[in-house]
Biotite code that builds the C-alpha atoms (Angstrom):
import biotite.structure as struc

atoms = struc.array([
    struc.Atom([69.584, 112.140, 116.825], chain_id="A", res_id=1, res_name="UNK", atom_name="CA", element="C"),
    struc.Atom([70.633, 111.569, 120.517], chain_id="A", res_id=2, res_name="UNK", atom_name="CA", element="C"),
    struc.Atom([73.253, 109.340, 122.035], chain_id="A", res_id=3, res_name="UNK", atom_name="CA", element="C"),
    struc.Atom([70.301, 106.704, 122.678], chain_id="A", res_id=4, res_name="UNK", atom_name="CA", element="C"),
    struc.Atom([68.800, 106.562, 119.400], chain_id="A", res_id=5, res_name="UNK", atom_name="CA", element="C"),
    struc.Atom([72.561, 105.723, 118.166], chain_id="A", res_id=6, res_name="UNK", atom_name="CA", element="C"),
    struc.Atom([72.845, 103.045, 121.233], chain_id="A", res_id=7, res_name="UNK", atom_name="CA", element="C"),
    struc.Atom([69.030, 101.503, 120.324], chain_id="A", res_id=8, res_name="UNK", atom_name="CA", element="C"),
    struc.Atom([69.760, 101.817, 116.451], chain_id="A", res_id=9, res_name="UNK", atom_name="CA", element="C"),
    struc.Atom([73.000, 100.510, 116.139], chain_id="A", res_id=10, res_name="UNK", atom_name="CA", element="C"),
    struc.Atom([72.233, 96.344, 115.339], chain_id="A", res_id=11, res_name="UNK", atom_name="CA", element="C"),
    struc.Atom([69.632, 97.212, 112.969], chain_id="A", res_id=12, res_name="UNK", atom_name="CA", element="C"),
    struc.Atom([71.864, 99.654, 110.673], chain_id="A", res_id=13, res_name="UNK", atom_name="CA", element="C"),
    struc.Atom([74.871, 97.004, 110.588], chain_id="A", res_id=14, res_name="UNK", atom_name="CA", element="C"),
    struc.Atom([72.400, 94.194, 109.685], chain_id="A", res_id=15, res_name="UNK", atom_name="CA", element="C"),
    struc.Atom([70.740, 96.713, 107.259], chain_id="A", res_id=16, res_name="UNK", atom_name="CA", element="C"),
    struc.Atom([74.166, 96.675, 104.520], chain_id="A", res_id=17, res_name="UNK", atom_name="CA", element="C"),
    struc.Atom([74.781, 92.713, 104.922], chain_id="A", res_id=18, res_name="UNK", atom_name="CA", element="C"),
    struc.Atom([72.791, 91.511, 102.281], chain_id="A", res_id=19, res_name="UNK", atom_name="CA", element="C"),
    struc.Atom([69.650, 92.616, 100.490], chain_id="A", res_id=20, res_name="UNK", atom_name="CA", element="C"),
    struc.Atom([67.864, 90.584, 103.086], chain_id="A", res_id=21, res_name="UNK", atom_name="CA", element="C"),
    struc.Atom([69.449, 92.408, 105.887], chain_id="A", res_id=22, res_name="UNK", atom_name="CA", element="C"),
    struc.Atom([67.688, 95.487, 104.126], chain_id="A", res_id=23, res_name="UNK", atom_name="CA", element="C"),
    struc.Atom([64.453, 93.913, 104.395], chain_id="A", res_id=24, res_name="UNK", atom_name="CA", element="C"),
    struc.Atom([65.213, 92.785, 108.103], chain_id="A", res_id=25, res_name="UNK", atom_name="CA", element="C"),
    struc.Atom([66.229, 96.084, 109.145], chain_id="A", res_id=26, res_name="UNK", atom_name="CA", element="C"),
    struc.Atom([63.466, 97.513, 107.751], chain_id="A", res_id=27, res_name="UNK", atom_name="CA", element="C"),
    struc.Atom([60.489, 95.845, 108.880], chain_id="A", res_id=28, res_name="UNK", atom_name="CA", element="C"),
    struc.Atom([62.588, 95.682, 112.860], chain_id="A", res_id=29, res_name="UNK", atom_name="CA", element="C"),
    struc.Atom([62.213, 99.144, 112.506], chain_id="A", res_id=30, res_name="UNK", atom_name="CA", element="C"),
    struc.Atom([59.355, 99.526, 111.000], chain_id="A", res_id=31, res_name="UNK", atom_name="CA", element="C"),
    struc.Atom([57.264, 99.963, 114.999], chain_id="A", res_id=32, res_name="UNK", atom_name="CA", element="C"),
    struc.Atom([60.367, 102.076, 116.401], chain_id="A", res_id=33, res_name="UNK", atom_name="CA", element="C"),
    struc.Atom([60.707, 104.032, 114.398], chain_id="A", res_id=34, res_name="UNK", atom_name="CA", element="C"),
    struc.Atom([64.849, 104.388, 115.246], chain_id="A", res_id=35, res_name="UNK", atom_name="CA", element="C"),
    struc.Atom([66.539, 107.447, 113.231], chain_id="A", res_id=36, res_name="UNK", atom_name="CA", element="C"),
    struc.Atom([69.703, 106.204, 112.957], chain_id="A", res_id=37, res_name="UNK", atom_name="CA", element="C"),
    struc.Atom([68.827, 102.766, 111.689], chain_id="A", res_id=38, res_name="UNK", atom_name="CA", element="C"),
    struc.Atom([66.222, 104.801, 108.621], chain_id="A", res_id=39, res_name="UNK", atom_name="CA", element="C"),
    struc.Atom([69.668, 106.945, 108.191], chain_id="A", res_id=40, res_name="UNK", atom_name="CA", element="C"),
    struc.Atom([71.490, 103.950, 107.462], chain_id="A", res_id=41, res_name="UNK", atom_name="CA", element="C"),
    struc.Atom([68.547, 101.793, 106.093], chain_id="A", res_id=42, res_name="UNK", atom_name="CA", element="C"),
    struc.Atom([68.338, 104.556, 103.271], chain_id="A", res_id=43, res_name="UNK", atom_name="CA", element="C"),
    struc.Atom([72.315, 104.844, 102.579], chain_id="A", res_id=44, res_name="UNK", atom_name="CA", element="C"),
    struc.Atom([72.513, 100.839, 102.173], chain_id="A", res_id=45, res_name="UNK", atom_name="CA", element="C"),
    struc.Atom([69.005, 100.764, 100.192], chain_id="A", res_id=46, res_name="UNK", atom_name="CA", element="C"),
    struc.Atom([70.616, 103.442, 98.230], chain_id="A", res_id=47, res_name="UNK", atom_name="CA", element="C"),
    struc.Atom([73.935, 101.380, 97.586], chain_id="A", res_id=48, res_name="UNK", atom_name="CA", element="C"),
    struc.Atom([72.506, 98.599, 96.343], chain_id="A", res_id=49, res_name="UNK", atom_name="CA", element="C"),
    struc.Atom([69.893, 100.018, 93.914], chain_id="A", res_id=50, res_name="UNK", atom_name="CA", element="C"),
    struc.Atom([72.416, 101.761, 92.374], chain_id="A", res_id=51, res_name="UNK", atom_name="CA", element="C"),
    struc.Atom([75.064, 98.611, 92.660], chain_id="A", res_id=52, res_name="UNK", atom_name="CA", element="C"),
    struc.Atom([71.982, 96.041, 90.372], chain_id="A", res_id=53, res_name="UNK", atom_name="CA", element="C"),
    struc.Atom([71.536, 99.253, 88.015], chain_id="A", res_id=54, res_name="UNK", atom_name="CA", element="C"),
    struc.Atom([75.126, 100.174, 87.406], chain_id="A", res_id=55, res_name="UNK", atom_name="CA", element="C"),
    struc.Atom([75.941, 96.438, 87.575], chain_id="A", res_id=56, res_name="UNK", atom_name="CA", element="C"),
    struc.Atom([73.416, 95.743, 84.262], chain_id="A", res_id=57, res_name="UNK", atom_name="CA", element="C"),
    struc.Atom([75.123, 98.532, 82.432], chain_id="A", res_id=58, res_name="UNK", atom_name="CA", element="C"),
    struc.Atom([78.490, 97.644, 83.340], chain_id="A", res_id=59, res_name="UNK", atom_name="CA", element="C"),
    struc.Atom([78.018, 94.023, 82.452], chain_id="A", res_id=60, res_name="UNK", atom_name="CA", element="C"),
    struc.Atom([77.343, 94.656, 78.807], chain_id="A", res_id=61, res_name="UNK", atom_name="CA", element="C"),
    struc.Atom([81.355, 95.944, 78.617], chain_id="A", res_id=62, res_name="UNK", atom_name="CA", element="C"),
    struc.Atom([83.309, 92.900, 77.923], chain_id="A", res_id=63, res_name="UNK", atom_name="CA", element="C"),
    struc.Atom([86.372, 93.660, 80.128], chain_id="A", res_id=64, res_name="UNK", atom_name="CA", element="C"),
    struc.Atom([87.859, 92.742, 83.526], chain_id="A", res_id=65, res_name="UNK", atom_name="CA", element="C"),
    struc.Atom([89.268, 96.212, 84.385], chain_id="A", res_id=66, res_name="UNK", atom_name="CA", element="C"),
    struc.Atom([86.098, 98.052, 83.949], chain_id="A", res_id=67, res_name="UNK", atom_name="CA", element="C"),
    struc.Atom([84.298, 95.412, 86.125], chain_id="A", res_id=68, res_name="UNK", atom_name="CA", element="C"),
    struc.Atom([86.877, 95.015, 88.930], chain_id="A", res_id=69, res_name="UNK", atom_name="CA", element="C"),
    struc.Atom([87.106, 98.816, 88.922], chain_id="A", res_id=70, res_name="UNK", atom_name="CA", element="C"),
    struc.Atom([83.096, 98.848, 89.578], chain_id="A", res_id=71, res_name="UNK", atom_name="CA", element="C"),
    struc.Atom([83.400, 96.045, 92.338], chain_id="A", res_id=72, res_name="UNK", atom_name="CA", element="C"),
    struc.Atom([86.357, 97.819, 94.088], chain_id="A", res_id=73, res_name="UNK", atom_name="CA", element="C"),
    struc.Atom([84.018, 101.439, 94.047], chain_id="A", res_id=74, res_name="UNK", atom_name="CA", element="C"),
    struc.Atom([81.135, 99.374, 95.480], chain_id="A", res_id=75, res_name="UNK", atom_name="CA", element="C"),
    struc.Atom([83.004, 97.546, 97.626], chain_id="A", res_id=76, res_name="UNK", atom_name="CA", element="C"),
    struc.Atom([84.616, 100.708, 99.113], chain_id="A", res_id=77, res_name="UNK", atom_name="CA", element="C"),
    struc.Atom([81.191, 102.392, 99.614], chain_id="A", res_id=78, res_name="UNK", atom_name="CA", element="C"),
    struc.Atom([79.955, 99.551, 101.382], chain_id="A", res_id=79, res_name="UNK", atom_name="CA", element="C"),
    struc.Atom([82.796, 99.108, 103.637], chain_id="A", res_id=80, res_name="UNK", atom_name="CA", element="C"),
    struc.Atom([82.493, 103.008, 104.560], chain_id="A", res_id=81, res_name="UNK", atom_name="CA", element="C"),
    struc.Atom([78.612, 102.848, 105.477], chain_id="A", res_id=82, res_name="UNK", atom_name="CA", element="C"),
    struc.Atom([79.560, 99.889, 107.561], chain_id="A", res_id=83, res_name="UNK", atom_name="CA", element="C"),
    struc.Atom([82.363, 101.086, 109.459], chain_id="A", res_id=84, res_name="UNK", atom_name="CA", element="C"),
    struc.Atom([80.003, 104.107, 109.796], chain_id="A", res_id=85, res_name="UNK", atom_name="CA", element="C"),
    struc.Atom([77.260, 102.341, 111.129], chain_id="A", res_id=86, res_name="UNK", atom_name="CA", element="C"),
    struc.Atom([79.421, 100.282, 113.584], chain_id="A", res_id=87, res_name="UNK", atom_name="CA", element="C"),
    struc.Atom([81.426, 103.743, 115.153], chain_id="A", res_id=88, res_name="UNK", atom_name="CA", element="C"),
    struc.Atom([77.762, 104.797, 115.674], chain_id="A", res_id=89, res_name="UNK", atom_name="CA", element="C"),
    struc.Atom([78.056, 107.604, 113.086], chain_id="A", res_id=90, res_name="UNK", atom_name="CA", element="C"),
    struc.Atom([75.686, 109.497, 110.839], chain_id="A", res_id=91, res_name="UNK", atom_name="CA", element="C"),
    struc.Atom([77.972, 110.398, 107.772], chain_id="A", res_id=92, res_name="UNK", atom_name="CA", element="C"),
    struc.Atom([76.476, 109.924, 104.028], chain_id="A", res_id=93, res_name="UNK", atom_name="CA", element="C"),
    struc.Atom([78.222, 107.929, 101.637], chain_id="A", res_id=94, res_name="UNK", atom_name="CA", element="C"),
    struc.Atom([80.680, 109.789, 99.201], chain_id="A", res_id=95, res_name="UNK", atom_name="CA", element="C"),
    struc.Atom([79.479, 111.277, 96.220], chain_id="A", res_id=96, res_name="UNK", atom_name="CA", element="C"),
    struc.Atom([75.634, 109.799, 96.427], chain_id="A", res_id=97, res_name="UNK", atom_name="CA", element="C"),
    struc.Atom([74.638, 110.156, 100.070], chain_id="A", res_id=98, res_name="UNK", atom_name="CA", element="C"),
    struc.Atom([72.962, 112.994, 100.211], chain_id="A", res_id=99, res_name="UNK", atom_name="CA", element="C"),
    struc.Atom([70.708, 112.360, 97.178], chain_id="A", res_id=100, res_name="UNK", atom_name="CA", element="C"),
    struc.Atom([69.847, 108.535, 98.458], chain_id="A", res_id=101, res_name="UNK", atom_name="CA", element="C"),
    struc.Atom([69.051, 110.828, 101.946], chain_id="A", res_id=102, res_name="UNK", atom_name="CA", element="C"),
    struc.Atom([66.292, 113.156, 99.793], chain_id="A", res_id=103, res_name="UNK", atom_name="CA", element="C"),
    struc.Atom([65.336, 109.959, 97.439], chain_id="A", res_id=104, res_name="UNK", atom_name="CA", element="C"),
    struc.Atom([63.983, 107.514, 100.390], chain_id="A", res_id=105, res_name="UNK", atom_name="CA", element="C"),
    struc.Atom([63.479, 110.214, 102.776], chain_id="A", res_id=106, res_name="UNK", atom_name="CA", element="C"),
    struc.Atom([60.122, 108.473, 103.667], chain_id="A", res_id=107, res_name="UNK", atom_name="CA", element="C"),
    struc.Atom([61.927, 105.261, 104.513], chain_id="A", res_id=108, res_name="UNK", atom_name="CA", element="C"),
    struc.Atom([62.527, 104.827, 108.004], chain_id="A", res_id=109, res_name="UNK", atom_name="CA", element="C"),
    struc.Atom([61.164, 107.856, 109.675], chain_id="A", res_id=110, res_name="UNK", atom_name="CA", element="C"),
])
């Protein structure tokens, strides 16, 4: 990934962990170019937030406010780190997951 990929790819990745519809965005944008660091970051977010609906449906059937703050806070946190990633023009996985969401959508993006 050179210097110009990061400079061309850069929008695209922030936009990519605003919303779901930022994924979608970021994905179709890049869908011509092609832009490795945008699919980098396009597959961390996608990864985020497929595991934030499924872990979200299992952690909604506990009935208490520490368990689900403590699941917004982790999610939270991993967003804000892919973000701040993406915006300092870095290529760093997400903690713990990362490297699997990497393998998992490796088709996305490239």
């Amino acid at each position: 990934m050179t210097e110009q990929d990061i400079k061309e790819g850069k929008g695209l990745a922030i936009v990519s962990y605003l919303a779901l519809i930022g994924i979608i965005i970021a994905y179709f944008l890049n869908n011509d170019k092609k832009n490795p660091f945008t699919g980098f970051h396009l597959r961390q977010s996608i990864g985020l937030w497929l595991m934030f609906h499924l872990l979200g449906f299992v952690v909604s059937g506990f009935d208490s406010w520490s368990i689900t703050s403590g699941f917004y806070l982790f999610f939270s946190i991993l967003f804000i780190y892919g973000l701040i990633n993406a915006i300092a023009g870095k290529a760093q996985t997400v903690p713990l997951l990362g490297e699997l969401f990497q393998k998992w959508f490796a088709n996305i993006g490239r």
